[in-house]
Every structure is written in C-alpha cells, then in structure tokens.
N, C-alpha and C positions, 0 to 999 in steps of 0.2 A: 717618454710619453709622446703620443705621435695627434695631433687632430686634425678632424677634417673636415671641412665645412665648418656647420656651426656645433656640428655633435664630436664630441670629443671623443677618440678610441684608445685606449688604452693600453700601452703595453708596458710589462713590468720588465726591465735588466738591471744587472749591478751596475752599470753606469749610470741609471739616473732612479735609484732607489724612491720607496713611497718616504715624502718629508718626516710624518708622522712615524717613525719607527723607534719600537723600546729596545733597552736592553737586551743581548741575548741570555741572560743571565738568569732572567726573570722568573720565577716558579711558577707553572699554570695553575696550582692550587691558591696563589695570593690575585689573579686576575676577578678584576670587574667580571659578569656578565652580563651579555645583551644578547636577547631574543628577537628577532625579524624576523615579522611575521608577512610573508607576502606569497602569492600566489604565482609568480613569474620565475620560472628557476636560472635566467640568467642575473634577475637582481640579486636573488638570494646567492650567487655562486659570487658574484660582485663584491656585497658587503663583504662579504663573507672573507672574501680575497682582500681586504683594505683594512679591516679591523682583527681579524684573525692573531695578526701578530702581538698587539695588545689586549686584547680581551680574551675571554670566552666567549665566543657568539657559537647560540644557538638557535636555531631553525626551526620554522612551520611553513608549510605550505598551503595550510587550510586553515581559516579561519575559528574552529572550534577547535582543532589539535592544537591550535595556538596557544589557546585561553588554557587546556589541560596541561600544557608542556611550561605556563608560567606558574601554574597554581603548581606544579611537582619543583621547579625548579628556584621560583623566588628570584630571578636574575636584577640585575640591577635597574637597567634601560630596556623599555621594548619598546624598538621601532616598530612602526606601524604603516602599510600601507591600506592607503582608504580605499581605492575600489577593489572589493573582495569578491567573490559571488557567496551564497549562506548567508554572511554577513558584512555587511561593509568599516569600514575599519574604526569609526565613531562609533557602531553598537560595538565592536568589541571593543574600544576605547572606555567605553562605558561601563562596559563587562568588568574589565580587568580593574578599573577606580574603584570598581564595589570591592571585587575579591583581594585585590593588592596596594590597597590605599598609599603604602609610599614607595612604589615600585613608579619610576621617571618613567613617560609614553611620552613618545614623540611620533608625532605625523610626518612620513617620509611618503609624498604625494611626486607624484607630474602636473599638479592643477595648482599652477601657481597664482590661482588667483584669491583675491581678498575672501570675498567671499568662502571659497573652503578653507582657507586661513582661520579664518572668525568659526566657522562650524566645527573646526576640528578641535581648536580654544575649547570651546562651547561646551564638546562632549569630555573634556577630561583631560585633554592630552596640555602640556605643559612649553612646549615646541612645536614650529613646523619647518621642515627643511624639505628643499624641494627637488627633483630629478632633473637634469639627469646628476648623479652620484658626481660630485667635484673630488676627484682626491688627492689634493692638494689643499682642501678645506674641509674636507667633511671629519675625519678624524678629530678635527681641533670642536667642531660643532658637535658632534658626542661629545668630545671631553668637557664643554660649558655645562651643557645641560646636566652630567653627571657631578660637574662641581658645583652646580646647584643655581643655575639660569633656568629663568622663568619666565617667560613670555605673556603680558596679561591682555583685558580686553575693558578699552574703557568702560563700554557697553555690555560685560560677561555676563549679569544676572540677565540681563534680557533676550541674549543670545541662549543662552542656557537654558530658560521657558522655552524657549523657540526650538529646542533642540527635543527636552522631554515631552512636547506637545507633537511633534515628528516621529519619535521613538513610542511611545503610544497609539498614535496612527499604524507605524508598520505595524507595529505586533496585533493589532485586532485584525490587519488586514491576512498577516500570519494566521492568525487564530482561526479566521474567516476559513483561510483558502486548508487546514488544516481540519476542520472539520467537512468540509465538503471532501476531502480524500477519506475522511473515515466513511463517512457515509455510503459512498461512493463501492469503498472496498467491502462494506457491511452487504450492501444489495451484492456485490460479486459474492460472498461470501454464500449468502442465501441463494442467490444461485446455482451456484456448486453445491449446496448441500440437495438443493432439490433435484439435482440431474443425478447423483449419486445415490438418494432414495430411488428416482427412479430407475434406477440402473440396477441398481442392487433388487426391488420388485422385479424387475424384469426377470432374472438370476432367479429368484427364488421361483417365477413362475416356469422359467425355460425347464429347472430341474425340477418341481413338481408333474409337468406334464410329461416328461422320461418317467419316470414314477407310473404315473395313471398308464402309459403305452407298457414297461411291463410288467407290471398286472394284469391288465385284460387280452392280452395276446395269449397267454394259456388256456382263457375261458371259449368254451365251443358252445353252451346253450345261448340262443339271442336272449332270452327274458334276463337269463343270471348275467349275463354281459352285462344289458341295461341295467340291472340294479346293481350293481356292484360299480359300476363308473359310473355314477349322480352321486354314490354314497360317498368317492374317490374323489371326487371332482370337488364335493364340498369339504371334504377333510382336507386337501392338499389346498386347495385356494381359499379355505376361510370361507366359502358362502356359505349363506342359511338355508337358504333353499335351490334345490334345482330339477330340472324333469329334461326329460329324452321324447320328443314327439317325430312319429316317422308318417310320412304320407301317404292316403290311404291309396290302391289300385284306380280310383276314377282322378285323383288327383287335385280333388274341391277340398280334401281335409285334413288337417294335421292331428293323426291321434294318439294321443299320451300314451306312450309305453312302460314307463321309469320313472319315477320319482322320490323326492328324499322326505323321510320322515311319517308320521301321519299325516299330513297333510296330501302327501303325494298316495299314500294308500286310498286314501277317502276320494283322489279326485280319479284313482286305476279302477278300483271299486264302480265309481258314477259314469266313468266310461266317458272319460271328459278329452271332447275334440275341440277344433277350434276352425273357423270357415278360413283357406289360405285367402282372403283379401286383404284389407286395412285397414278393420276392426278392430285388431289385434294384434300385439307388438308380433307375436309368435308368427301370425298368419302373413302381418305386411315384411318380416324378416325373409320367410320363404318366396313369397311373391316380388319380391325386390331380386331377390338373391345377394343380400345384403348384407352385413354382421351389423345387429343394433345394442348400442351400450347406452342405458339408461342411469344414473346414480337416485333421482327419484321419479317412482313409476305412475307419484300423483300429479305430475305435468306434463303425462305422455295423453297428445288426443285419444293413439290409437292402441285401447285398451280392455279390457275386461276385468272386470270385479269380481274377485272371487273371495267367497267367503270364508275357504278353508285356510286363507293364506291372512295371516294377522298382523304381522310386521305393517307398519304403513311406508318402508322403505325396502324396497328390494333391487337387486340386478338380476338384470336381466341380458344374454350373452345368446344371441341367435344365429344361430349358421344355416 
C-alpha cells in the first residue's frame, strides 16, 4: 500500500496483502452480506475490492434500486452513502428501518462532521464511518457493527423529531413539485389532443373537398353545378345551410344562384340579392375580397335578417 499526500492510494500485491483476510476455505453460501448503496462507481469498485473476500457485498448505484435490491435480498449490513441524487441516504436510511427493521445501516459519508454524524443517528442508521475508505480498518468496522455495535445519540429523540419534521418538509415539497409536473404535462396533453383534432379536421376537410371537385367536374349545366355543390358542400362539411351568389353584369349585386334546402328555394324563388358593400357579411366578403368566418352570426355588425333562415347560429364561409 503506497500514500500520498494526505489521501491515501491504494495498491493491492502478495507482498503486503489486505490485514483483514479469511480463509480461503470459506463457502460463499455461509458469507455475511452487505449491500452498498452509492452512487460513485469508484467507491462501489473500492468496497467492493476490500470486503469482497469476506462477504457477499452487493451493489446499487441508485438510490431506489438500492432499497428494491435490499427488500429482494435481506442482506445483512447496508452501507449507506448520504449524498444521493432522488434520494439522499437518510431518506433511504429511513426507507429501509421501515422495510428491514433488523437489517444494520451504516452511514458511509466524506462529511465528517458532527453534525451529519447526529442526522444520520437520527434517521436510522446504527453507525457512521467516514471516507476516505481506510483499509486497514474499515474491515474490522464492518465487522463491529455486524457483531452488534451501536452508536447512540444522547440527544436521539430530539434529533429524531428534527429529522421527521425534515422528512415531511421534503416530501410536501416533492409532492408540490410532483404535481406541478402533472399539471404541467396535462395542459401538454390537451394540447396535443387539440392540434390533433385539428389536424385530423383539416384531413377530413382536405378529403371532403377532393370529393366536392369530383363530382362537379362532370356537371356542364351552371344551375345543376350550383345546386348540386351547396347540396355537397353541406353533406361533406356538416353545415346547415349554404348558398352560391355570383355578381351581377353592373357589379353593385350579389345574386343568389344556389341554395340548400327550402330555405334556399324560398330565397331563389324571391329573387334574393344582396348590395356588394358592408351591410352584409356576403356583400362586405366580396367587397373586401376577403374570406369571412363567423361561429355566431348574431354579433356580426354587418348583416342581414333573414327570415327564411331559423337556426340563430349559422356559418358563414365567403370568398
């Protein structure tokens, strides 16, 4: 074993073997196990490499795989390192006291100070031993705590309020920040459904209007055109009503040529024009050179009442 500085480097040969070694004799079916639970894959290859020969040591790298791979396996000792990301190593210190009440946690930190000493106490854990890895001692500090050391805290219950009242806080702030994602993803949700409605409307309008062109590319009389495309136009698009106005030779009038249903007979019958200004949605449509989309045609100014039309909601689609 070689160091340098103040951090020690390790190298393993048969000249200066690890202190702590068993039997080679030993059955890996009669070994302890220990689970180390950390997030840093040179620690996890570390322990790993120093107690391997005595135990079963197994591994997590993530702090929720941790807690599933202790509750499948029941190991003896999990080490525990405390700064996790998902969870830090006291909630899952905490986790695991609920699901594995006599399974030994031990806090295996770099923060050697009192203070995460006492909180790590606090949350569950039984030990704290601290980084960097000694090995030349650490073997023997598993082996206490496995043989049944216990580390207490003068002050534990009130450490311990201090800790549920912490653990409480994160999780509403969890909760918090958990529901603003649902929220969040529900509005994307409804978003995507309405672009998709309308996308999918668009589709069913692109292909109804290939429909309406042909059909009426066959028809040569103008009148049978116009009645037969209002009739098309409202079958394929769902409106109630619709009419065909062409503009008269002086150019002041729009007069109805086409129209759907009785209502549109009664108004080809009365001979019903409309003055091209902006009276009327019809008239200021052509006079603009516009397309106007109305959804309701009782807050349009520029309008006319007509009485053959009864619906109090129509569209209106002018070119």
């Amino acid at each position: 074993m070689q160091e340098s500085g103040s951090r020690r480097a390790l190298q393993f040969t048969d000249r200066h073997p690890c202190r702590w070694r068993p039997s080679l004799r030993m059955d890996p079916r009669t070994l302890q196990k220990i689970l180390y639970i950390d997030d840093t894959p040179e620690a996890l290859s570390l322990v790993d490499r120093v107690l391997s020969q005595n135990y079963l040591v197994l591994q997590a790298s993530e702090p929720l795989a941790g807690i599933e791979l202790a509750i499948d396996t029941e190991p003896d000792l999990i080490l525990l390192d405390i700064n996790m990301p998902q969870l830090n190593g006291r909630e899952v210190a905490a986790r695991l006291k609920t699901l594995l009440p006599k399974t030994v946690l031990v806090a295996f930190s770099a923060d050697n100070s009192l203070v995460a000493r006492e909180r790590a106490l606090a949350a569950g854990c039984v030990g704290y031993i601290t980084k960097p890895l000694d090995v030349d001692t650490f073997p023997e500090q598993v082996a206490e705590f496995l043989g049944g050391k216990r580390e207490t805290l003068p002050n534990q219950a009130e450490l311990q309020r201090v800790f549920e009242a912490e653990l409480v806080e994160r999780l509403e702030a969890k909760v918090r920040e958990l529901t603003r994602t649902i929220d969040h993803n529900a509005f994307l949700f409804e978003q995507n459904q309405r672009l998709v409605t309308a996308l999918q409307s668009r589709q069913r309008l692109l292909e109804a209007a290939a429909r309406v062109s042909n059909i009426i590319t066959s028809i040569l009389d103008l009148d049978e055109l116009l009645r037969i495309t209002v009739n098309v136009i409202c079958d394929e698009y769902d409106f109630y009503y619709a009419s065909i106005f062409l503009i008269d030779p002086a150019g002041k009038y729009a007069v109805m040529r086409a129209g759907r249903g009785e209502a549109g007979e009664a108004l080809l019958a009365e001979g019903h024009t409309v003055r091209i200004d902006e009276t009327s949605m019809v008239g200021s449509a052509i006079n603009q050179r516009k397309a106007r989309l109305s959804v309701d045609i009782g807050e349009e100014t520029a309008r006319l009442n007509n009485h053959h039309l009864l619906r109090p909601v129509l569209r209106w689609r002018c070119r």
